[in-house]
mmCIF entry with sequence, helices, sheets and N, C-alpha, C, O atoms, coordinates in Angstrom:
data_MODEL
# 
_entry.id   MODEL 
# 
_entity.id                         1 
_entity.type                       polymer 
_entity.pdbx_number_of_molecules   1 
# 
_entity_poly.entity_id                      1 
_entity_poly.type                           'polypeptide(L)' 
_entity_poly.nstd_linkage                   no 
_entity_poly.nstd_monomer                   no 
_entity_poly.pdbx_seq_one_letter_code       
;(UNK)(UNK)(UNK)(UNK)(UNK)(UNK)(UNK)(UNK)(UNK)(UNK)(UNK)(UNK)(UNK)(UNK)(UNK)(UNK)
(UNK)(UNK)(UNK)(UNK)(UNK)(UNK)(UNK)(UNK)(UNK)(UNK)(UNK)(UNK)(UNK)(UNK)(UNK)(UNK)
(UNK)(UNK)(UNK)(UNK)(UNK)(UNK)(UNK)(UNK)(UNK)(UNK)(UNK)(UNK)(UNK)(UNK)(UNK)(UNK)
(UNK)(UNK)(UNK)(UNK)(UNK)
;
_entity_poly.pdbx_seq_one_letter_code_can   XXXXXXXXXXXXXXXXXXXXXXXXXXXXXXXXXXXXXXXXXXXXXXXXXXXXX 
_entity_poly.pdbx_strand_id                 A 
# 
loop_
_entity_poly_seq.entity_id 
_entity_poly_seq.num 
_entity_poly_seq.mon_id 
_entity_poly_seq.hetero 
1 1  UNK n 
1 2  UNK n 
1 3  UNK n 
1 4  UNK n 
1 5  UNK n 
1 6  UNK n 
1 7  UNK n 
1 8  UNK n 
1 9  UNK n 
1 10 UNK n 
1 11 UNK n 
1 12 UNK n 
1 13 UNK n 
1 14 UNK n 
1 15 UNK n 
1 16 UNK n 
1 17 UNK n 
1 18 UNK n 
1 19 UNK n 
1 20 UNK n 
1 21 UNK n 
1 22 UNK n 
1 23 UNK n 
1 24 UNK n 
1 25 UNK n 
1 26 UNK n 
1 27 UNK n 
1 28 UNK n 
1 29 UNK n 
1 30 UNK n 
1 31 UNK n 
1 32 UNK n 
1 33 UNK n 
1 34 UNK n 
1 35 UNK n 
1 36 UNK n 
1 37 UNK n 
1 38 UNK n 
1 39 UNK n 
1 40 UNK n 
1 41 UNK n 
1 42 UNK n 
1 43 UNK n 
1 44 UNK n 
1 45 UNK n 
1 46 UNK n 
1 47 UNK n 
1 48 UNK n 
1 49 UNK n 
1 50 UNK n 
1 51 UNK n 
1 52 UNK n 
1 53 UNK n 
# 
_struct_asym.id          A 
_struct_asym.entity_id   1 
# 
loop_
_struct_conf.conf_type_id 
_struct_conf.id 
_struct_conf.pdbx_PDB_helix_id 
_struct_conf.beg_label_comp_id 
_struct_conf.beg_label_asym_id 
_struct_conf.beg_label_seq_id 
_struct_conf.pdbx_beg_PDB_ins_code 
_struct_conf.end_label_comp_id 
_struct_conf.end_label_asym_id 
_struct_conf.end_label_seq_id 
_struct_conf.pdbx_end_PDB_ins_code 
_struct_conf.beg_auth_comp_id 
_struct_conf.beg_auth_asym_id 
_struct_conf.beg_auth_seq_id 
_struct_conf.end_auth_comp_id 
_struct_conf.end_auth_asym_id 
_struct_conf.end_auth_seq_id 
_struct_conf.pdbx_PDB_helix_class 
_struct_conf.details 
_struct_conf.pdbx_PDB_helix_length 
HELX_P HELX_P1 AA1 UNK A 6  ? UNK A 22 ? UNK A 6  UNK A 22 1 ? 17 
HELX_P HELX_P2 AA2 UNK A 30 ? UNK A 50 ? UNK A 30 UNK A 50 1 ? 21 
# 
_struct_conf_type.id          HELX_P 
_struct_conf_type.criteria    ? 
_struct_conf_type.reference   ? 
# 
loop_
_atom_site.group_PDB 
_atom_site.id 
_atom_site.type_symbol 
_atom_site.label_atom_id 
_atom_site.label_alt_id 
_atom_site.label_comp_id 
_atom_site.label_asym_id 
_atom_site.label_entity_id 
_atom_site.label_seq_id 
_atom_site.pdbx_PDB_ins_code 
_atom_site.Cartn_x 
_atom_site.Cartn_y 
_atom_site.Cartn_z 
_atom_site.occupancy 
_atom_site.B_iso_or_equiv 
_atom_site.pdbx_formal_charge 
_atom_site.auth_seq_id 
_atom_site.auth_comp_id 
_atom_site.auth_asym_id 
_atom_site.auth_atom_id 
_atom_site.pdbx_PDB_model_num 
ATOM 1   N N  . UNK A 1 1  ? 0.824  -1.188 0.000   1.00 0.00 ? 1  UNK A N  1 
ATOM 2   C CA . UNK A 1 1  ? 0.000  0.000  0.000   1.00 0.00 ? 1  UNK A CA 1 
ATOM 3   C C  . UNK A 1 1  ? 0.869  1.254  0.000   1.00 0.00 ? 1  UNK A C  1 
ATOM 4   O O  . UNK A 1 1  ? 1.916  1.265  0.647   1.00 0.00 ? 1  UNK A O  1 
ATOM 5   N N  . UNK A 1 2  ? 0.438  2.385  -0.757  1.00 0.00 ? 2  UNK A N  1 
ATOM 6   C CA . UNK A 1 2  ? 0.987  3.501  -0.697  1.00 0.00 ? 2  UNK A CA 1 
ATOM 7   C C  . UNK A 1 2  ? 1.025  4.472  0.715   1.00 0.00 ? 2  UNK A C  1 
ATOM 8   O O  . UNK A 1 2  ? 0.056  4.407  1.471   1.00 0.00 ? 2  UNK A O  1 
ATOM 9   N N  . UNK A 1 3  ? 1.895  5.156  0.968   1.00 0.00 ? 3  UNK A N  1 
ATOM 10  C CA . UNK A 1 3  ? 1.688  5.749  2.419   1.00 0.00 ? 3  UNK A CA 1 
ATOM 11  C C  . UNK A 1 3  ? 1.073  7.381  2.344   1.00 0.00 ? 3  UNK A C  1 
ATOM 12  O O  . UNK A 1 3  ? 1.255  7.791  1.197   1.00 0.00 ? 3  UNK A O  1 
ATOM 13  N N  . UNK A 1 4  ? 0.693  7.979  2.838   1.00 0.00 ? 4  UNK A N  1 
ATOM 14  C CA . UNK A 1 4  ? -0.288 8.804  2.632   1.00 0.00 ? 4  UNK A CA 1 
ATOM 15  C C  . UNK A 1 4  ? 0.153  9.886  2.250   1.00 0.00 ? 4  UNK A C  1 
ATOM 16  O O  . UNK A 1 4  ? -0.397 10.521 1.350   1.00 0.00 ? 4  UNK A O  1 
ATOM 17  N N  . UNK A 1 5  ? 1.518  10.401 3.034   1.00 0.00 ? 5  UNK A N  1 
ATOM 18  C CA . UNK A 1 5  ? 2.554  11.627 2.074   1.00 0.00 ? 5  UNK A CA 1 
ATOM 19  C C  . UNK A 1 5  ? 3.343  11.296 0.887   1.00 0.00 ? 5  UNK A C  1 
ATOM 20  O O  . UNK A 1 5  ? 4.130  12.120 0.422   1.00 0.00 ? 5  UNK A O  1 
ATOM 21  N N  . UNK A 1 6  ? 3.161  10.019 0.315   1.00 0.00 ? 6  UNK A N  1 
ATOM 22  C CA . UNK A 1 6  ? 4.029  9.816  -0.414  1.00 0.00 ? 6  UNK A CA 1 
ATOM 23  C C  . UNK A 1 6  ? 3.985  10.435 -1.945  1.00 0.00 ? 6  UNK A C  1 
ATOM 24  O O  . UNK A 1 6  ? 4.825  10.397 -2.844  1.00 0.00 ? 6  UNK A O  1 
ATOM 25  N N  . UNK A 1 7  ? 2.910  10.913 -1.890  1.00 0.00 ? 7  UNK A N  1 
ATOM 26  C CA . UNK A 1 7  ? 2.419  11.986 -3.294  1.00 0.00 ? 7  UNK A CA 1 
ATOM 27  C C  . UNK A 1 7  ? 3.537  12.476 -3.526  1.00 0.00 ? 7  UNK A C  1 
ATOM 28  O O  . UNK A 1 7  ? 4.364  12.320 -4.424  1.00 0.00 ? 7  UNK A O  1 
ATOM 29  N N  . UNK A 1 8  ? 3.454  13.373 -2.202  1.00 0.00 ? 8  UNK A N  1 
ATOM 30  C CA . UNK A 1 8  ? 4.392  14.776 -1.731  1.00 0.00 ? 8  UNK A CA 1 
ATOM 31  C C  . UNK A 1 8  ? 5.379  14.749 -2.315  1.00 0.00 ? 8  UNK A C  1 
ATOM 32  O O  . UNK A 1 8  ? 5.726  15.626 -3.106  1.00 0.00 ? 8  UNK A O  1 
ATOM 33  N N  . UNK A 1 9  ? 6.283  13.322 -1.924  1.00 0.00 ? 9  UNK A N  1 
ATOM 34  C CA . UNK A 1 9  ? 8.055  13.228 -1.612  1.00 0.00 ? 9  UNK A CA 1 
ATOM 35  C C  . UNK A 1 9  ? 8.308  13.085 -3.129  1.00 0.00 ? 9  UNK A C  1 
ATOM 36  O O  . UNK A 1 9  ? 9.264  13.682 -3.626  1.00 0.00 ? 9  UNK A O  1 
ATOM 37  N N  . UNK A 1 10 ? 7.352  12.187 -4.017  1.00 0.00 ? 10 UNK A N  1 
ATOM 38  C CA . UNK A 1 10 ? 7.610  12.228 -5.914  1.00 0.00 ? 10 UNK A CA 1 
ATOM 39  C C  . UNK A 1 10 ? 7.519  13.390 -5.958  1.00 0.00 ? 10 UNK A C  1 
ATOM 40  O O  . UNK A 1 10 ? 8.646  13.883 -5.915  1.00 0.00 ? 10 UNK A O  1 
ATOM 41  N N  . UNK A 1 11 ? 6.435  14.422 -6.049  1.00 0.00 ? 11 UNK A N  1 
ATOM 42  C CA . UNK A 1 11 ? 6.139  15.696 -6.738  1.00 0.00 ? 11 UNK A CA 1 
ATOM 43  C C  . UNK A 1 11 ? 7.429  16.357 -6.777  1.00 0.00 ? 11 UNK A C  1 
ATOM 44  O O  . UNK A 1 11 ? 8.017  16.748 -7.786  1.00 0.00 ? 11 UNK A O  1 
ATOM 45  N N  . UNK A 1 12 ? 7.893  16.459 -5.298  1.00 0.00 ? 12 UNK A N  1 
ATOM 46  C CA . UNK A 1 12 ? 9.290  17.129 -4.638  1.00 0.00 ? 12 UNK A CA 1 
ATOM 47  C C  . UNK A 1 12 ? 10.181 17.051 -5.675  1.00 0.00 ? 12 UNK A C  1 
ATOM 48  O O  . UNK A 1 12 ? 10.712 17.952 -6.324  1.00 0.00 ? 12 UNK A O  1 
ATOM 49  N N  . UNK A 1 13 ? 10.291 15.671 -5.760  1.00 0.00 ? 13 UNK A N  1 
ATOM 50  C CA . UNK A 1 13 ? 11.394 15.189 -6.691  1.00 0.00 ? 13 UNK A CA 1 
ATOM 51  C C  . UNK A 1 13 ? 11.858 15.387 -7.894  1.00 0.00 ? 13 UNK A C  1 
ATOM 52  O O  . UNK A 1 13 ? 13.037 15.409 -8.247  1.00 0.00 ? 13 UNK A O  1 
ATOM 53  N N  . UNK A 1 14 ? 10.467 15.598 -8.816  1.00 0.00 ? 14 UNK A N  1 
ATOM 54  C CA . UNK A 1 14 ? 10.366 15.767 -10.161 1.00 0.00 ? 14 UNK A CA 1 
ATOM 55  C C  . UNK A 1 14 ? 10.575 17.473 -9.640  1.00 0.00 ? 14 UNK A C  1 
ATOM 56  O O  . UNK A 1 14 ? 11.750 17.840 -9.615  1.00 0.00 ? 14 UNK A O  1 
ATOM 57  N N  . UNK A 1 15 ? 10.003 18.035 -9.420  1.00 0.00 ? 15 UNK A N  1 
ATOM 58  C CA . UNK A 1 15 ? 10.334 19.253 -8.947  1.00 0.00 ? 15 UNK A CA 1 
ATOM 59  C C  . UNK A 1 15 ? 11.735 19.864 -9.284  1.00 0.00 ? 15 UNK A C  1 
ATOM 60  O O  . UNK A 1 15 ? 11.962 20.861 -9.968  1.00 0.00 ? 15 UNK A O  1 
ATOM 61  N N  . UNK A 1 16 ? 12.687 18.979 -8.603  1.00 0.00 ? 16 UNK A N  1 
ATOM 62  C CA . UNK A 1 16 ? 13.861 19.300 -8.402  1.00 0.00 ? 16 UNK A CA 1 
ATOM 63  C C  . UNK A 1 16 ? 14.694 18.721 -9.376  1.00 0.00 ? 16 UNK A C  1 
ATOM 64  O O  . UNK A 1 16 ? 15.786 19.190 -9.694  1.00 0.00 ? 16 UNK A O  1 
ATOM 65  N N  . UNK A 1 17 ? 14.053 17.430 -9.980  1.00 0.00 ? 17 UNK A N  1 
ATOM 66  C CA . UNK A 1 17 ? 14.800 17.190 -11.241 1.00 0.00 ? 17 UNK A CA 1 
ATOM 67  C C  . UNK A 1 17 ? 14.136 18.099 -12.848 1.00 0.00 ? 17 UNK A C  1 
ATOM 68  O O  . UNK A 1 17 ? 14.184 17.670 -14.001 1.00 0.00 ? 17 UNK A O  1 
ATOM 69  N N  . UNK A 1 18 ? 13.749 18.991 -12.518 1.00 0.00 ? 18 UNK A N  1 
ATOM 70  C CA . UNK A 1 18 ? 12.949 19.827 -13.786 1.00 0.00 ? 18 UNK A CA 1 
ATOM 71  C C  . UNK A 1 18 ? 13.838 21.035 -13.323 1.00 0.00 ? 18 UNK A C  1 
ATOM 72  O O  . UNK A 1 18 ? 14.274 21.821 -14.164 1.00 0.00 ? 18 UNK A O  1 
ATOM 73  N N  . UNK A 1 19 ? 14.093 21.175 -12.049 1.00 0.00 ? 19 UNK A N  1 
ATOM 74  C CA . UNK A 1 19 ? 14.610 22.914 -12.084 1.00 0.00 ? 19 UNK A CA 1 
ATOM 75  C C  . UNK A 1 19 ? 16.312 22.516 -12.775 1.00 0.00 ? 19 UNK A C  1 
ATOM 76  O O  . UNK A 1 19 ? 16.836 22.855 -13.837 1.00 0.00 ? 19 UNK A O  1 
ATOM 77  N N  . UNK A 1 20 ? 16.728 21.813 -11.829 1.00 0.00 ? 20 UNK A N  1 
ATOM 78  C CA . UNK A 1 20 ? 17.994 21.333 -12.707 1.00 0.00 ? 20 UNK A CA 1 
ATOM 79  C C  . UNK A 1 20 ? 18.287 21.121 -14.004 1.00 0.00 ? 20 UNK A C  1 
ATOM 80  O O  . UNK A 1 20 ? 19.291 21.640 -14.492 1.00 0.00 ? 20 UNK A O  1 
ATOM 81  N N  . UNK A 1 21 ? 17.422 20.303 -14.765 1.00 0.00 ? 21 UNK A N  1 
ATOM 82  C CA . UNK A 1 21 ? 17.673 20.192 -16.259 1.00 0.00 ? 21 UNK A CA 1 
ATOM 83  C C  . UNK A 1 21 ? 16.837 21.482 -16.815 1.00 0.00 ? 21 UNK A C  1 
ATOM 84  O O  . UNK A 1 21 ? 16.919 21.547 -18.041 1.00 0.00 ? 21 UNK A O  1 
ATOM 85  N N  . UNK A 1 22 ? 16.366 22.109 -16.465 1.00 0.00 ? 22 UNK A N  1 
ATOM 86  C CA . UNK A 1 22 ? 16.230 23.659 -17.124 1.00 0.00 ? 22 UNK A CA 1 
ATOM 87  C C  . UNK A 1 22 ? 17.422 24.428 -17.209 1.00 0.00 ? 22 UNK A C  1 
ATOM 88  O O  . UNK A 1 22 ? 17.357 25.227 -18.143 1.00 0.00 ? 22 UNK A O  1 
ATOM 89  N N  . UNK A 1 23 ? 18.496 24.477 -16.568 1.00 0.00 ? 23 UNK A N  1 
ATOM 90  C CA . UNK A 1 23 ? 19.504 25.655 -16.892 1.00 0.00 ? 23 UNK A CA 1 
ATOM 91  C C  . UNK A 1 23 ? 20.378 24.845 -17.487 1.00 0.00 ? 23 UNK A C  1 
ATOM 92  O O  . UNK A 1 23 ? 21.489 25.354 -17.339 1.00 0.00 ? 23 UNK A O  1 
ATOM 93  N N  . UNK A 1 24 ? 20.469 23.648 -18.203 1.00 0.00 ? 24 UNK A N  1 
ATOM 94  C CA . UNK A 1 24 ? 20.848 22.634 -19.440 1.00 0.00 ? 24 UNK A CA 1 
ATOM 95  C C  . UNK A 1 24 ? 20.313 22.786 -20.509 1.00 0.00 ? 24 UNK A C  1 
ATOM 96  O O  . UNK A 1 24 ? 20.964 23.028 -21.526 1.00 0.00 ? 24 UNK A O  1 
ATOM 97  N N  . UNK A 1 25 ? 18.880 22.661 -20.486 1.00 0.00 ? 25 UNK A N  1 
ATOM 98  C CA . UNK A 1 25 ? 18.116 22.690 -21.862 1.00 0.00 ? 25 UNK A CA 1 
ATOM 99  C C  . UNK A 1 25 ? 18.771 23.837 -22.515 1.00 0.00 ? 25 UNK A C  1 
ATOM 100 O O  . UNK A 1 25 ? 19.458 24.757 -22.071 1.00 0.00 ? 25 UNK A O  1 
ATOM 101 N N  . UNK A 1 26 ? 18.254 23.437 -24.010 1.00 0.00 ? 26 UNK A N  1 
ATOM 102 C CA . UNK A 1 26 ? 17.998 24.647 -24.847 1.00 0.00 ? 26 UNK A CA 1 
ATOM 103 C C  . UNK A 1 26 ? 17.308 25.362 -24.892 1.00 0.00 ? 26 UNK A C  1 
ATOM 104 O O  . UNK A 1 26 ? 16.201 24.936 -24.562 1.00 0.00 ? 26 UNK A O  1 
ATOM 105 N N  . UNK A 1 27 ? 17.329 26.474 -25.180 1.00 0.00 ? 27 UNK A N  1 
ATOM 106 C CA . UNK A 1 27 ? 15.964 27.572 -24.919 1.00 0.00 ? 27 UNK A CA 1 
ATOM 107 C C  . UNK A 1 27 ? 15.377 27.725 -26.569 1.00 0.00 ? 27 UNK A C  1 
ATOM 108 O O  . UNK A 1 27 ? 16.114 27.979 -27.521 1.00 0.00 ? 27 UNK A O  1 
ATOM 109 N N  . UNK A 1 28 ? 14.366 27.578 -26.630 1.00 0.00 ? 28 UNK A N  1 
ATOM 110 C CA . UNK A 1 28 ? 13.525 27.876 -27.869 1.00 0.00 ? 28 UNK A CA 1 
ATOM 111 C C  . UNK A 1 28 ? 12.641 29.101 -27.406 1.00 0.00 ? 28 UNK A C  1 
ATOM 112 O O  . UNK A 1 28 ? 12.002 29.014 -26.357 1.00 0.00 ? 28 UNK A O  1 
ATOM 113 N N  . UNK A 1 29 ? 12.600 30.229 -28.175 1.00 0.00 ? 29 UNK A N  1 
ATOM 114 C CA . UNK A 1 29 ? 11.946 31.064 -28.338 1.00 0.00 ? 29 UNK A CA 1 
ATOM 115 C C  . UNK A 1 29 ? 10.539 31.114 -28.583 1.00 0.00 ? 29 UNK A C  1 
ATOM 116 O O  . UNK A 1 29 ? 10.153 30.398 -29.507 1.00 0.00 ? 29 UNK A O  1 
ATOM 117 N N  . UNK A 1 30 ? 9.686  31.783 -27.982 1.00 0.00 ? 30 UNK A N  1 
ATOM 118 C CA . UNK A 1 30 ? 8.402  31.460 -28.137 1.00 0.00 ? 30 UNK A CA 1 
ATOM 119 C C  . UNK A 1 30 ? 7.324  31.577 -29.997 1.00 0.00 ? 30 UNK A C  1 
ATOM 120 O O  . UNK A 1 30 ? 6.322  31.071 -30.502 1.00 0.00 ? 30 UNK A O  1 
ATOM 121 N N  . UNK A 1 31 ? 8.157  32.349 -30.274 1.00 0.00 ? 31 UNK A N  1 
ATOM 122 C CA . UNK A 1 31 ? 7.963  33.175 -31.841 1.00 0.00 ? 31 UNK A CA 1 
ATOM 123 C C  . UNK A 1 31 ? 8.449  32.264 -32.425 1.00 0.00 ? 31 UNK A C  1 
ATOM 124 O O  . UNK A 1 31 ? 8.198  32.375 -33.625 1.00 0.00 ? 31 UNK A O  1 
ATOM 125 N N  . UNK A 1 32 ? 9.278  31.022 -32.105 1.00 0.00 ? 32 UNK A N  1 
ATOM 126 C CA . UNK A 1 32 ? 10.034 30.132 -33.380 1.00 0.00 ? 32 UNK A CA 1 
ATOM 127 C C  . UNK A 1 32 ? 8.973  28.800 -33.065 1.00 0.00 ? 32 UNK A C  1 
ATOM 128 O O  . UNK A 1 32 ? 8.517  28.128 -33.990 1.00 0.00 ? 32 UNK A O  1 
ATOM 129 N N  . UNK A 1 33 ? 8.673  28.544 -31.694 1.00 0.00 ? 33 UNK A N  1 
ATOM 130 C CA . UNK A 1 33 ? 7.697  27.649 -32.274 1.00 0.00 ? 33 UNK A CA 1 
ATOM 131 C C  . UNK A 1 33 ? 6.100  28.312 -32.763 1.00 0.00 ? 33 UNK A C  1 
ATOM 132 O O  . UNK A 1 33 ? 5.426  27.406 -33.252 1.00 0.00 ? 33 UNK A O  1 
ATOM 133 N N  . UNK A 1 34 ? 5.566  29.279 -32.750 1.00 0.00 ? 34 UNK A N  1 
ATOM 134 C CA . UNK A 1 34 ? 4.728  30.034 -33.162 1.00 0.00 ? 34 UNK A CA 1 
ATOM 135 C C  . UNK A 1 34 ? 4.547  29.751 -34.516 1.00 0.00 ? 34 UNK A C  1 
ATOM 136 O O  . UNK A 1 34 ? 3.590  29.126 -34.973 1.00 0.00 ? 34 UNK A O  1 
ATOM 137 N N  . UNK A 1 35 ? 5.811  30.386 -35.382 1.00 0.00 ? 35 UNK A N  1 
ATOM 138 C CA . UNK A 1 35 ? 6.545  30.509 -36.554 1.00 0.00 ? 35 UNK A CA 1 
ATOM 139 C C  . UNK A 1 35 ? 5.928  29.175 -37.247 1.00 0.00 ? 35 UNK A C  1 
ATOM 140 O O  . UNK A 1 35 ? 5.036  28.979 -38.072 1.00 0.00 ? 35 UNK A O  1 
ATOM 141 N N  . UNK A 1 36 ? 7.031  28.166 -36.357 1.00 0.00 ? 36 UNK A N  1 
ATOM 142 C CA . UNK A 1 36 ? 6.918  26.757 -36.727 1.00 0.00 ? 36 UNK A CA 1 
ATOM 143 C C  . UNK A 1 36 ? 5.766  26.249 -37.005 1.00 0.00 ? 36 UNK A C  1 
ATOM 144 O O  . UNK A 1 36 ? 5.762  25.284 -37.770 1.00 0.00 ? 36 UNK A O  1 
ATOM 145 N N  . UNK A 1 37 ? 4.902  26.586 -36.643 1.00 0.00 ? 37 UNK A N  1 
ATOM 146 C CA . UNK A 1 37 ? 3.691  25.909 -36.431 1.00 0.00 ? 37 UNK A CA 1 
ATOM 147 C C  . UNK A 1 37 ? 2.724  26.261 -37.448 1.00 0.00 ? 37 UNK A C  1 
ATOM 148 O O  . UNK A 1 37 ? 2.101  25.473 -38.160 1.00 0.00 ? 37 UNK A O  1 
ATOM 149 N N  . UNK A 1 38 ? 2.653  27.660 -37.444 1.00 0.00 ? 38 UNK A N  1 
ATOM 150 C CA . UNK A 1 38 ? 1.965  28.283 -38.822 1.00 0.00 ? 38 UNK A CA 1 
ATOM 151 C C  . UNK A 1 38 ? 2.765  27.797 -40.022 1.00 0.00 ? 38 UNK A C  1 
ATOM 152 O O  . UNK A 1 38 ? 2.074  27.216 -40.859 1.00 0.00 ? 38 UNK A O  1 
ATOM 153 N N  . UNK A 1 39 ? 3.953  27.891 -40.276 1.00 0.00 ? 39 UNK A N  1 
ATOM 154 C CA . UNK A 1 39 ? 4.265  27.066 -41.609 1.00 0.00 ? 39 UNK A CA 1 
ATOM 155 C C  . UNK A 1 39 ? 4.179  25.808 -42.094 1.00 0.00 ? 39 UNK A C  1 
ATOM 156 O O  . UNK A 1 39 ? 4.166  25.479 -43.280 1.00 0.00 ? 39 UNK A O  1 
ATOM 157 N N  . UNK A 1 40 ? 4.091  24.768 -40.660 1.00 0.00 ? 40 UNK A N  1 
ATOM 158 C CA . UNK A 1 40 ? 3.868  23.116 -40.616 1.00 0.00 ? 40 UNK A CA 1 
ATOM 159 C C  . UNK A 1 40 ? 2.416  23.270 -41.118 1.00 0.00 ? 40 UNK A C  1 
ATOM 160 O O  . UNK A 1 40 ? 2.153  22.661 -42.156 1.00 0.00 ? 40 UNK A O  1 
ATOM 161 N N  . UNK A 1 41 ? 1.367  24.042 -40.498 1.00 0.00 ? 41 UNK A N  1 
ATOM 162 C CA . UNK A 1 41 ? 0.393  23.969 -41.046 1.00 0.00 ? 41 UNK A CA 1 
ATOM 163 C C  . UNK A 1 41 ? -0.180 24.330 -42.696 1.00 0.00 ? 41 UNK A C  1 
ATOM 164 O O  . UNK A 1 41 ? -0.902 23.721 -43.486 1.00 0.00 ? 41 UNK A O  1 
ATOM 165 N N  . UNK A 1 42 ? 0.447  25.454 -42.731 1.00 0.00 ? 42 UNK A N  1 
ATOM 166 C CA . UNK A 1 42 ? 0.837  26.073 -44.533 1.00 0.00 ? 42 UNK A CA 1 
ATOM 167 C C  . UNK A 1 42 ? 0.859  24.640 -45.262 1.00 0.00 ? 42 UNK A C  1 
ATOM 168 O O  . UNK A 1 42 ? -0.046 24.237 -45.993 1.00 0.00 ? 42 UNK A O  1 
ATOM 169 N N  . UNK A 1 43 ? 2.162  23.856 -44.917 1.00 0.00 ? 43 UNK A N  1 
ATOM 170 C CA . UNK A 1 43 ? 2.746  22.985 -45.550 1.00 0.00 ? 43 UNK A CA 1 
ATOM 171 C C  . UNK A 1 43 ? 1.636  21.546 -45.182 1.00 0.00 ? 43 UNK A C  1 
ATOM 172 O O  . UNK A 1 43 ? 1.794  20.548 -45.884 1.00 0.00 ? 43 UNK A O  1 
ATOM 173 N N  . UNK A 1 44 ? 1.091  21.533 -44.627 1.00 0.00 ? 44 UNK A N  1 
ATOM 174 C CA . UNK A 1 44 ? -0.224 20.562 -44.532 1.00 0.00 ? 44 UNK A CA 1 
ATOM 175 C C  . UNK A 1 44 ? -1.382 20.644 -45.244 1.00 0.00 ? 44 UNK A C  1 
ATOM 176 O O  . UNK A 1 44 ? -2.101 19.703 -45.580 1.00 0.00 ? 44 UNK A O  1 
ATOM 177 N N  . UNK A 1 45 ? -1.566 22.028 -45.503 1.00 0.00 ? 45 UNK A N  1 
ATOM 178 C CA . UNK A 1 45 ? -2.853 22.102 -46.286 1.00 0.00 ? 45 UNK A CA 1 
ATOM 179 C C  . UNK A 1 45 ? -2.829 22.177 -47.861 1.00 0.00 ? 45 UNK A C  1 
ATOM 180 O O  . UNK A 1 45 ? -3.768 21.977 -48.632 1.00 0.00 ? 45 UNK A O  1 
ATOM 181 N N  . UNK A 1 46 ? -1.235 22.590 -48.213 1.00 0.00 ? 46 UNK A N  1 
ATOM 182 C CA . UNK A 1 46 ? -1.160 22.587 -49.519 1.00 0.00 ? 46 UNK A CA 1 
ATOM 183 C C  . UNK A 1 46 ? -0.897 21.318 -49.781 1.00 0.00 ? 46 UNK A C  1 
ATOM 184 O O  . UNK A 1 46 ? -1.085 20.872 -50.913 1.00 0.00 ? 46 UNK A O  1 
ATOM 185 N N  . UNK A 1 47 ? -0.365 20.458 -48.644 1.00 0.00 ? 47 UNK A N  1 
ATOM 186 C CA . UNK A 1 47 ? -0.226 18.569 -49.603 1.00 0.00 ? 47 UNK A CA 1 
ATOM 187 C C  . UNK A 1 47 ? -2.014 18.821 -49.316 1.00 0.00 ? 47 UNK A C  1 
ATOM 188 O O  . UNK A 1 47 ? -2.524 18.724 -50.432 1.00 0.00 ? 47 UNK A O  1 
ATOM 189 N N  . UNK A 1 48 ? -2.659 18.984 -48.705 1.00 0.00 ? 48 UNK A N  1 
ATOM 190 C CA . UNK A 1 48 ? -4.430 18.086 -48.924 1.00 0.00 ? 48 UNK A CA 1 
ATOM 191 C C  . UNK A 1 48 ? -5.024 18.850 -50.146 1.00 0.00 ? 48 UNK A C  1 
ATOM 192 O O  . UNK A 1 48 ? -6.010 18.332 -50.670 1.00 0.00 ? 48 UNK A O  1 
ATOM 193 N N  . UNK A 1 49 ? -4.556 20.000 -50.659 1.00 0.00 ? 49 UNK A N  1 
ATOM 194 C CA . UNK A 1 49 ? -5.141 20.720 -51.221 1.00 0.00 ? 49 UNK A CA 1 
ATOM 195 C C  . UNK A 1 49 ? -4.698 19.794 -52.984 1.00 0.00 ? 49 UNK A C  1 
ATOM 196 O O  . UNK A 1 49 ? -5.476 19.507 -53.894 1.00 0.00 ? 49 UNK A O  1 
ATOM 197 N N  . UNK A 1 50 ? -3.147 19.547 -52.884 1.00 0.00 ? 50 UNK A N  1 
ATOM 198 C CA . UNK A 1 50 ? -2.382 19.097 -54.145 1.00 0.00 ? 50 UNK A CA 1 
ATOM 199 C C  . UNK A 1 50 ? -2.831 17.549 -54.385 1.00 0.00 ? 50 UNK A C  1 
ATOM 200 O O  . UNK A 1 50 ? -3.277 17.042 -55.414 1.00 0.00 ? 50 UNK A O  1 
ATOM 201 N N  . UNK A 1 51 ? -2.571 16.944 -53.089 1.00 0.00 ? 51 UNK A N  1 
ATOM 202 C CA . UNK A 1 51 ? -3.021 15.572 -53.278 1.00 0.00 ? 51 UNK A CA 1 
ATOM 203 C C  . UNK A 1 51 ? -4.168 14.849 -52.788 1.00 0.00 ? 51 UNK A C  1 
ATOM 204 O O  . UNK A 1 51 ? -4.300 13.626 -52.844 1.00 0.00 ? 51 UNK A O  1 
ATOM 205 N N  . UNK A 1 52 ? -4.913 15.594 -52.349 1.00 0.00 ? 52 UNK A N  1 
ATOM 206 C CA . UNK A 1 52 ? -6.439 15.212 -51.347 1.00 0.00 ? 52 UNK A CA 1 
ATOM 207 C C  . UNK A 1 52 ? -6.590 14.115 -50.969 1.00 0.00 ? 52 UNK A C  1 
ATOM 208 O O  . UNK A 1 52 ? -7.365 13.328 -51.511 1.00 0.00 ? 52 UNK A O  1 
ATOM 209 N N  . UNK A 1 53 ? -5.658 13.764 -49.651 1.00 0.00 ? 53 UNK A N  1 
ATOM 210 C CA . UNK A 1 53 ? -5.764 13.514 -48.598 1.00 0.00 ? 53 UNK A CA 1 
ATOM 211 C C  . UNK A 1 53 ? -6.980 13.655 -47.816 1.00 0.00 ? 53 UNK A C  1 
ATOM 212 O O  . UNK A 1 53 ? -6.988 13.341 -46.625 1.00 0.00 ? 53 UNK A O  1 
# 
């Protein structure tokens, strides 16, 4: 059986393993996946449009 704080002591954990690998990661800009996303979509509708999908 699980013990009743034991939520707590994971959450903690991941907690502390997320603040750490944040000043590792790469930083992506909010405007490049923005960007990204409107052109992935561009590029989705012209294949359904060319090959109808």
């Amino acid at each position: 059986m699980a013990k009743k704080n034991e939520g707590f002591h994971s959450a903690a954990g991941l907690i502390r393993y997320f603040d750490a690998e944040d000043e590792k990661s790469p930083k992506i800009p909010a405007i490049a996946v923005v960007i990204t996303s409107i052109v992935l979509a561009i590029i989705v509708e012209f294949a359904h449009a060319y090959w109808g999908f």
